[in-house]
C-alpha positions as CSV (number, residue, x, y, z in Angstrom):
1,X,-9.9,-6.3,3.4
2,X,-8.8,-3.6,5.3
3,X,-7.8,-0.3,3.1
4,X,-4.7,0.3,4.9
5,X,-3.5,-3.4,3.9
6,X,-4.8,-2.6,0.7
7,X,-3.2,0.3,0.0
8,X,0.1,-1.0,1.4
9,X,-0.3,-4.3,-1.2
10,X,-0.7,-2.0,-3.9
11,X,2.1,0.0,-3.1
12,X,4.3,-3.1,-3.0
13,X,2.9,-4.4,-5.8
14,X,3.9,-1.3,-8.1
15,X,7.2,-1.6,-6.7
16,X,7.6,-5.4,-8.2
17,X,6.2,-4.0,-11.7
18,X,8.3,-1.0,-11.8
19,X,11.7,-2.8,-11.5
20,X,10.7,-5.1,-13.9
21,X,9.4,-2.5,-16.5
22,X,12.4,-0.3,-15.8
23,X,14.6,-3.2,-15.7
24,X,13.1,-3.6,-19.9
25,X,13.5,-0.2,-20.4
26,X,17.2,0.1,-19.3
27,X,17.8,-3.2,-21.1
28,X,16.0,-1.2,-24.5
29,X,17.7,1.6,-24.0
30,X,21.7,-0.7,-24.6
31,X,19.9,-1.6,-28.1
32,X,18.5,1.3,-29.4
33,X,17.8,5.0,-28.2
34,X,16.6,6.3,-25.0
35,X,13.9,8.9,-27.0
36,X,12.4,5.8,-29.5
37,X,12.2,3.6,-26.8
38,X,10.6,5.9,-24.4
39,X,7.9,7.0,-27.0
40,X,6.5,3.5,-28.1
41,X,6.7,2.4,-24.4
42,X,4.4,5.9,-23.6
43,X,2.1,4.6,-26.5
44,X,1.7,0.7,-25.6
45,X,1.0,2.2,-21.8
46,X,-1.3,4.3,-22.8
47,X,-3.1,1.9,-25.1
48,X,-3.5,-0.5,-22.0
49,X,-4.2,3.3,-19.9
50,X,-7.2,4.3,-22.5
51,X,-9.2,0.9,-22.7
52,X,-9.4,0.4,-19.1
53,X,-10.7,3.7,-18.9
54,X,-13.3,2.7,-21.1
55,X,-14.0,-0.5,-19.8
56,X,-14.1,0.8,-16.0
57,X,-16.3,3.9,-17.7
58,X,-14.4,6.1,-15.5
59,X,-15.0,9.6,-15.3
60,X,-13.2,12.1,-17.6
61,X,-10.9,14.9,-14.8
62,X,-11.8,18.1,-14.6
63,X,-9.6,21.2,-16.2
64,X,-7.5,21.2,-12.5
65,X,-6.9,17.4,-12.9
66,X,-6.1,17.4,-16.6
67,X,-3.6,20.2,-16.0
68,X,-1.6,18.4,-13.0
69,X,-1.6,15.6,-15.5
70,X,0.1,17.4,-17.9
71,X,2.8,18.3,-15.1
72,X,2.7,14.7,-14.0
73,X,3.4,13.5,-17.6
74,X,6.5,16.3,-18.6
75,X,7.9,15.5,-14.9
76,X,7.3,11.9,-15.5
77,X,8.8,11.4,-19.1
78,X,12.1,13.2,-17.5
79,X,12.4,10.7,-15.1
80,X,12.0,8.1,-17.1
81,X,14.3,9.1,-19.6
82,X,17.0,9.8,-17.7
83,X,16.4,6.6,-15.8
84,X,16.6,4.4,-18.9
85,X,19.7,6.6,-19.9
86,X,21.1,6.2,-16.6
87,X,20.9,2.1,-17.0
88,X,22.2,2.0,-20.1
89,X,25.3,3.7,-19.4
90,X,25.9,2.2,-16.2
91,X,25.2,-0.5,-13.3
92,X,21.2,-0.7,-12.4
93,X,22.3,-1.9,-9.1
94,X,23.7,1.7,-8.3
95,X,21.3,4.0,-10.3
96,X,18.0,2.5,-9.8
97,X,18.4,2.7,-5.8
98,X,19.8,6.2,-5.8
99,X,16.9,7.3,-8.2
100,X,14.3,5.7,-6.0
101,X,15.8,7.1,-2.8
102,X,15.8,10.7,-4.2
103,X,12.2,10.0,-5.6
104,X,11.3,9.2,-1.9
105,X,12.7,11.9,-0.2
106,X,10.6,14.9,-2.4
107,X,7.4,13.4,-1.8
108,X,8.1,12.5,1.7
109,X,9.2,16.0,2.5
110,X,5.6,17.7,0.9
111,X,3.9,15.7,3.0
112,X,6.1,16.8,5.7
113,X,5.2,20.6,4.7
114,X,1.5,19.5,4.2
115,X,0.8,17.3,6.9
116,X,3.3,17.0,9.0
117,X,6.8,16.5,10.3
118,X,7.5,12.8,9.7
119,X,8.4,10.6,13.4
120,X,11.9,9.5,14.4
121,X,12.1,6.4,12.1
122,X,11.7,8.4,8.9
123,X,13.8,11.1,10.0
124,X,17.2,8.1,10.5
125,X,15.8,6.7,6.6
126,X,16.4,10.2,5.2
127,X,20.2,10.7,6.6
128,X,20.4,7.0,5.6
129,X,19.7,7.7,2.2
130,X,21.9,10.8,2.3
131,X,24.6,8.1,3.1
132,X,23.8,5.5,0.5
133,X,23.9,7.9,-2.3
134,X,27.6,9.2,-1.0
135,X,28.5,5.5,-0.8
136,X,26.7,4.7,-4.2
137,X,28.6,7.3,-5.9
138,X,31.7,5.1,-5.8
139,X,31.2,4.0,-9.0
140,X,31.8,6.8,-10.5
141,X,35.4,5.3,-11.0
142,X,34.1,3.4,-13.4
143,X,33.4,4.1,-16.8
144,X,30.6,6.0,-16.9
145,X,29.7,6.1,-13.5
146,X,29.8,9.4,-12.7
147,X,27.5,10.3,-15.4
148,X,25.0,7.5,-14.5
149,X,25.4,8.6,-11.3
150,X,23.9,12.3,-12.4
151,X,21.4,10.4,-14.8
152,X,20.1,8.4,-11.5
153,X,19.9,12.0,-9.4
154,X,18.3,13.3,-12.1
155,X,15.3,10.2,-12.7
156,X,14.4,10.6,-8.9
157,X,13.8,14.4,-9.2
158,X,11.7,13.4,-12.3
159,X,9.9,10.9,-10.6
160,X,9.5,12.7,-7.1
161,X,7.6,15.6,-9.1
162,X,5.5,13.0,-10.4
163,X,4.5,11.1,-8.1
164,X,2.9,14.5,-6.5
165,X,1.0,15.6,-9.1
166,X,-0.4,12.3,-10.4
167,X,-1.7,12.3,-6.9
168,X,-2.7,15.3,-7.0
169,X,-4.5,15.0,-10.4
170,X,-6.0,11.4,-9.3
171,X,-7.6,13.0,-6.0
172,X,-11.0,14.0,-7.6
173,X,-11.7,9.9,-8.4
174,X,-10.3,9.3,-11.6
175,X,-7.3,6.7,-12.1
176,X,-7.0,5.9,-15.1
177,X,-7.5,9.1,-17.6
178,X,-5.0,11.0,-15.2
179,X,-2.6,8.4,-16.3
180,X,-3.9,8.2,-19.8
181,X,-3.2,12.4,-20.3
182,X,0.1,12.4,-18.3
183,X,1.3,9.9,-21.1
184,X,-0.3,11.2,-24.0
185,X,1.8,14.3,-23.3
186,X,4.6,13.0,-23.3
187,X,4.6,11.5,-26.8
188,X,4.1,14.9,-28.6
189,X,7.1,16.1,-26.8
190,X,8.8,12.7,-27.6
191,X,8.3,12.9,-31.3
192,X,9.4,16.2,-31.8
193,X,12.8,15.4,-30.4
194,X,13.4,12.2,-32.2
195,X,12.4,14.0,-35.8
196,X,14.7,17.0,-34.7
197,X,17.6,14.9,-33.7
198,X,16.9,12.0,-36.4
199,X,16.6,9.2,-34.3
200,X,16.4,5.9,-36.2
201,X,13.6,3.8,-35.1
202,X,14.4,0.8,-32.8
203,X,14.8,-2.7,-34.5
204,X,12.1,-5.2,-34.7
205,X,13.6,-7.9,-32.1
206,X,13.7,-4.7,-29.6
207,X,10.3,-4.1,-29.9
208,X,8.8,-6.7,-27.7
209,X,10.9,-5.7,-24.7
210,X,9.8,-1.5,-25.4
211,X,6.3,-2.8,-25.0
212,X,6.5,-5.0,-22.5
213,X,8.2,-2.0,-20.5
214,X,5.9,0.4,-21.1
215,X,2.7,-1.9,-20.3
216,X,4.6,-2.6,-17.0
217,X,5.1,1.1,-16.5
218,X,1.7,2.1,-17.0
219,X,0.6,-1.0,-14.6
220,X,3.1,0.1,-11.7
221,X,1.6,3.6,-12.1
222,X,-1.8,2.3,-11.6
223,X,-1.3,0.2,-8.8
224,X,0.9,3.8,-7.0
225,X,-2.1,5.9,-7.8
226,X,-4.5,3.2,-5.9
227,X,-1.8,2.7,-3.2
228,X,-1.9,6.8,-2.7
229,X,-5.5,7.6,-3.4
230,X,-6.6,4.9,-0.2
231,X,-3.8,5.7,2.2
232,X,-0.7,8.5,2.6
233,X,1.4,9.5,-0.4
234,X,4.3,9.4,1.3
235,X,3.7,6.0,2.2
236,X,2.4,5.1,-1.0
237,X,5.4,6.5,-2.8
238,X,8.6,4.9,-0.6
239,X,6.9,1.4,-0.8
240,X,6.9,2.3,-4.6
241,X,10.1,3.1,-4.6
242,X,11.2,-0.5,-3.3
243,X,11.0,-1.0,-7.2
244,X,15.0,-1.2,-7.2
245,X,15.1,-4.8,-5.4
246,X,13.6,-6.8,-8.7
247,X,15.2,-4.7,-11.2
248,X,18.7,-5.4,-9.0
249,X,17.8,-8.8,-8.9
250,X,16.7,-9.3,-12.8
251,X,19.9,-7.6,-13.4
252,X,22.1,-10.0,-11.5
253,X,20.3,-13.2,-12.8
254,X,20.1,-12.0,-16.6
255,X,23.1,-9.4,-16.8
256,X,25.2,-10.8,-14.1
257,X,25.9,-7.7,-12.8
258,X,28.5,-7.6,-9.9
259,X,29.4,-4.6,-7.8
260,X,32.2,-3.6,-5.3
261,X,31.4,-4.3,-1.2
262,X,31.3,-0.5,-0.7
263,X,28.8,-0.2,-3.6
264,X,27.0,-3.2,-2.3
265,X,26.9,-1.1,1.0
266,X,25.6,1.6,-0.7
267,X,22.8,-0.1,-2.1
268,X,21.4,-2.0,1.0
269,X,21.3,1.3,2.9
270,X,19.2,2.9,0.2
271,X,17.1,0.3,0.5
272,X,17.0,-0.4,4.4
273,X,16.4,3.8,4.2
274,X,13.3,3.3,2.2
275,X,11.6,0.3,4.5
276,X,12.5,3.0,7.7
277,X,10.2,5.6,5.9
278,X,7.6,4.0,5.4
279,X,7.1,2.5,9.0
């Protein structure tokens, strides 16, 4: 198979287990709090993380890797929770498209410092995007829109930081310890906020769907790293960040979410941005 094709089939592919892992984490996040749910999806993730590392017998990173996946994990966690924060206070059809297109545009834009001035095509997707986060914003007439809104802006800043230094951190040959470290610092961090703040621990019918987000998270993060490491990471993270489209779709079929024409606008430019980028 060619490693082009493959790369792009893995970046798709982490794009169909993102939405879904984010879409279990947002739907988590309603029940119980954003911190408990985000640390016992970092551990079952990096459960899944560790014992493929073992099985694979993968080489432990060096000092450089282990430190950009530190960065990866704080940056990452960030995201994350102000993703799942962002979907449990508002619609995931408007916040998980503007978090992905602003988690596009950062890694797209160091490529464009480090290798190059993107062509014509990806140059329209970025003003596109610029335009679907203006429309997007619409529903900040809603209760709690504008603050989603921020929450989403916030998540793809998060997310844009990590997808550059996971990749950075996974460019010596390692995939899954990079991963492993990036969430095993998180959790630290995690605990010492919920036992400072008092956060109550999620109920037991909510932990199925905390665990089946974080295994999906950790899997979507695999799959990126593979999609970056064998082609572009710009390429590798806008196909990633097609990961709006099932957790749209799982929230119209399970939620029955519906949202105005100038939202819906909003949210098929975002994503028609993202295909023009990756051309």
């Amino acid at each position: 198979m060619d490693m082009q094709f493959t790369a792009l089939f893995f970046g798709l592919a982490s794009a169909l287990i993102w939405g879904a892992g984010d879409f279990c984490g947002g739907l988590a996040s309603r029940r119980a709090s954003v911190l408990s749910v985000l640390m016992l999806a970092e551990l079952s993730g990096l459960g899944l993380l560790v014992v493929f590392g073992l099985m694979f017998q993968e080489a432990f990173p060096t000092v450089a890797g282990t430190l950009w996946g530190i960065a990866a994990g704080l940056s990452g966690t960030l995201g994350l929770g102000a993703l799942y924060r962002g979907l449990a206070t508002g619609r995931a059809s408007i916040v998980a498209p503007v978090s992905a297109v602003v988690s596009s545009a950062i890694p797209a834009l160091f490529s464009a410092f480090t290798i190059g001035l993107p062509d014509e095509l990806k140059l329209v997707g970025f003003a596109l995007a610029l335009v679907a986060i203006v429309l997007a914003s619409q529903s900040a007439s809603e209760s709690g829109g504008s603050r989603a809104l921020h929450y989403a802006i916030l998540a793809g800043i998060g997310f844009g930081a990590f997808f550059i230094f996971i990749d950075t951190a996974g460019g010596e040959g390692s995939t899954f310890y990079p991963l492993a470290i990036a969430r095993g610092i998180s959790i630290p961090v995690l605990l010492v906020l919920i036992f400072a703040r008092g956060v109550a621990m999620p109920a037991r019918n909510v932990l199925p769907i905390i665990l089946l987000s974080g295994i999906l998270d950790a899997s979507g993060n695999v799959f990126f790293l593979l999609s970056s490491t064998l082609g572009r990471l710009d390429v590798a993270t806008i196909l990633s960040s097609l990961y709006p489209a099932s957790t749209v779709i799982l929230s119209r079929i399970i939620l029955h979410e519906r949202i105005s024409r100038v939202q819906q606008l909003g949210v098929i430019l975002a994503l028609v941005a993202i295909v023009l980028i990756a051309v």
